[in-house]
N, C-alpha and C positions, 0 to 999 in steps of 0.2 A: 710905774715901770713901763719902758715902751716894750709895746706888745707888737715883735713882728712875726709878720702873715704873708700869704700868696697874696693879698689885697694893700699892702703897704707900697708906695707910691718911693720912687727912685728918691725925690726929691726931699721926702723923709727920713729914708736914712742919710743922705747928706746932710739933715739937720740934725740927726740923734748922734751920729757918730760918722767923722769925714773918714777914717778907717776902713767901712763899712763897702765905700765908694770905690774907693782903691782896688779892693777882693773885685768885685764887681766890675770894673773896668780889666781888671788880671785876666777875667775868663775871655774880653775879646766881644762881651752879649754889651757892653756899653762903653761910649768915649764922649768924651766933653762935646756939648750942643747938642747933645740926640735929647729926644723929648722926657724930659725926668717927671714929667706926670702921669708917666707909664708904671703901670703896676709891676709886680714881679714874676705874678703869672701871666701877665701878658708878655711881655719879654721873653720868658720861657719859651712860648707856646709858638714865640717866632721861631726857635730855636731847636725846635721837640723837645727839651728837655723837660723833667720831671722838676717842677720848683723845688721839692724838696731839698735836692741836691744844693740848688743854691742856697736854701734857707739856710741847713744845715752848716754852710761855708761858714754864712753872715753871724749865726746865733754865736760859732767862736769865735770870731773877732767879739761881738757885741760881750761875750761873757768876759775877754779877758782883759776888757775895761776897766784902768784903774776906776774904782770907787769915787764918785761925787759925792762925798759925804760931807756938812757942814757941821762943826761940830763948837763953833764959838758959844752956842748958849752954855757950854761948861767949864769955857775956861776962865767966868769967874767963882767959879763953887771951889769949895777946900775941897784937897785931900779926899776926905774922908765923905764929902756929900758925894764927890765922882763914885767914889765904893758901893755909896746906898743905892745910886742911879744905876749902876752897872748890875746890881742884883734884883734892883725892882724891874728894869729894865728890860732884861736880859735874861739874867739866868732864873729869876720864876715864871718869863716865857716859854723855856725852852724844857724846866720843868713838867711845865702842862701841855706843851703842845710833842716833846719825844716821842714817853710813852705812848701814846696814843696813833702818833702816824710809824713807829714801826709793826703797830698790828697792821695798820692800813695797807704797806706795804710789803707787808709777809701775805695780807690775803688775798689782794690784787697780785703778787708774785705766781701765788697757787694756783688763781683763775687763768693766768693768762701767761705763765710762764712758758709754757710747752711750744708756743708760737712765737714769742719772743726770748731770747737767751737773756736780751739786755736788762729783762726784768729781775731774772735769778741773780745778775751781778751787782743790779741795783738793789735786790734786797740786804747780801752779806756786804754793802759798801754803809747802805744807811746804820746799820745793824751798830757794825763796827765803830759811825763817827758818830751814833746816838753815845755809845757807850765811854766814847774819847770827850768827848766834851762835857760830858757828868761826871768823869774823872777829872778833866781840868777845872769843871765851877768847885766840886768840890778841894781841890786842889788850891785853888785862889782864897776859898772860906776860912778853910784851915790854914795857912799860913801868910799869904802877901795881904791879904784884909786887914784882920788883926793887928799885922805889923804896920799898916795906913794907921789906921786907931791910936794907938800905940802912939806913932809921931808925932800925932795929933795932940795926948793929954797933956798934961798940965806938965810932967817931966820930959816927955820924949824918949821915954826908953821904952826900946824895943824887948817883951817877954821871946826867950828864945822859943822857936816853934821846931818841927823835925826838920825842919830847911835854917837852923841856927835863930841868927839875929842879924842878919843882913838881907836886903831885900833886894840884892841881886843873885842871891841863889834860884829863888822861885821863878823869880821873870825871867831868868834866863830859859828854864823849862815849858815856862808859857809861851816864850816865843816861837820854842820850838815845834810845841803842838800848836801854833797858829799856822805855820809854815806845812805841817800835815793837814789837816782845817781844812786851810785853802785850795790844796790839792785834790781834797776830799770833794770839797763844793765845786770846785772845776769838772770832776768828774761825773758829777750827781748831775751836772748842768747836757753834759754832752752825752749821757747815757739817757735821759729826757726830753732830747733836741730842746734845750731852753725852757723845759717845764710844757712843752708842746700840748694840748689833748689830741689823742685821736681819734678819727671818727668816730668809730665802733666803740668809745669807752664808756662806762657804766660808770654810776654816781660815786661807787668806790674810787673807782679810777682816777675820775676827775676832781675828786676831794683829796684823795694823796695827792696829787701834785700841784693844787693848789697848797696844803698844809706843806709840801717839802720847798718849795718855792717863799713862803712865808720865815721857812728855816732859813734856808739862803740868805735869803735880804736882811735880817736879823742877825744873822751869825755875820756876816763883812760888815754892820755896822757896828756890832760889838768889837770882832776884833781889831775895825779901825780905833774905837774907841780908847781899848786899852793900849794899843801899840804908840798913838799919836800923843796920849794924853797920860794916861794912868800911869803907867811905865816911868816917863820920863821923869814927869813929875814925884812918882816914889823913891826914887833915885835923887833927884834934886834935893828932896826931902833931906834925906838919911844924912846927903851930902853936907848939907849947911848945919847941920844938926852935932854933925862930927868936929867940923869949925869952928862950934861954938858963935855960928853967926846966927 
């Protein structure tokens, strides 16, 4: 992932993201031909201003980048191998890695809340979308899985689950919690300035936000995965299946 800093060079972000340049040129601190091997704290500092301010600008642009996710190595696997990859994947990541960083940030909240607010908000945000997304794997376990499998045997019939026997009930609900998800992760992003450390942070510290930063990147490759892939393809499924083709 690019990691931007006070030390990142103009001519960098115009390779990560032309987006990034634009913001940048907006504030009036850069225009086309001025020296782009100029850092960001040096610019600043022509400027007085506090880099931060800029970073802060650049990290939302940079977060609210569509995803460069490649995801052809799956779309020669069936059905039902995309399910297996989706939960080796994915949900026994998030799994082991939840529990664990919402203590982290319940007790990096305690230590360091009183001087940051944005920490209290960050704790009842992760809190909230640890427990949304353990409801959605489980969600997907218990009924659109199954019903992949299902497609897949030797008859094709789907056992009805509590979301029936069509598998556009479920994914309609999955999309929806992807659509909170996203929000969620947007959030999680700009109340961290981009997963930032800061100075003064302790090994707590800068381990939650390495492990909430690894959720992130995790969770928008999942849910590209399933929106771009899984979905459509369960649907196609059911589709041809009902055709008798």
């Amino acid at each position: 992932m690019f990691e931007l800093s006070s030390e990142t060079k103009i001519a960098e972000l115009d390779a990560e993201n032309p987006a990034m340049i634009r913001v940048l040129k907006s504030t009036g601190m850069y225009s086309e031909g001025d020296d782009a091997d100029r850092t960001i704290d040096n610019l600043c500092l022509d400027f007085g201003l506090n880099p931060m301010i800029i970073l802060n600008m650049l990290a939302r642009v940079q977060a609210e980048r569509p995803p460069d996710i490649d995801i052809s190595e799956l779309e020669g696997m069936t059905l039902v191998q995309v399910v297996e990859h989706i939960e080796s994947e994915h949900h026994a990541f998030l799994r082991e890695i939840l529990p664990v960083t919402v203590e982290l940030v319940e007790r990096v909240a305690g230590e360091y809340g009183a001087g940051d607010d944005r920490l209290i908000e960050l704790q009842a945000l992760f809190t909230k979308l640890a427990d949304e997304l353990e409801n959605h794997m489980l969600h997907e376990e218990e009924a659109l899985f199954p019903m992949c499998r299902d497609m897949e045997a030797d008859d094709g019939t789907i056992k009805p689950t509590r979301c029936g026997d069509a598998v556009g009930g479920p994914i309609a609900c999955m999309e929806n919690d992807h659509i909170v998800a996203k929000q969620a992760l947007a959030s999680l992003r700009e109340l961290t300035d981009n997963f930032t450390v800061p100075e003064a942070a302790d090994e707590d510290y800068r381990e939650m936000l390495e492990r909430l930063s690894r959720v992130d990147q995790n969770t928008v490759v999942h849910i590209h995965k399933e929106d771009q892939l899984l979905f459509p393809r369960a649907l196609d499924t059911q589709a041809a299946l009902r055709n008798g083709s």
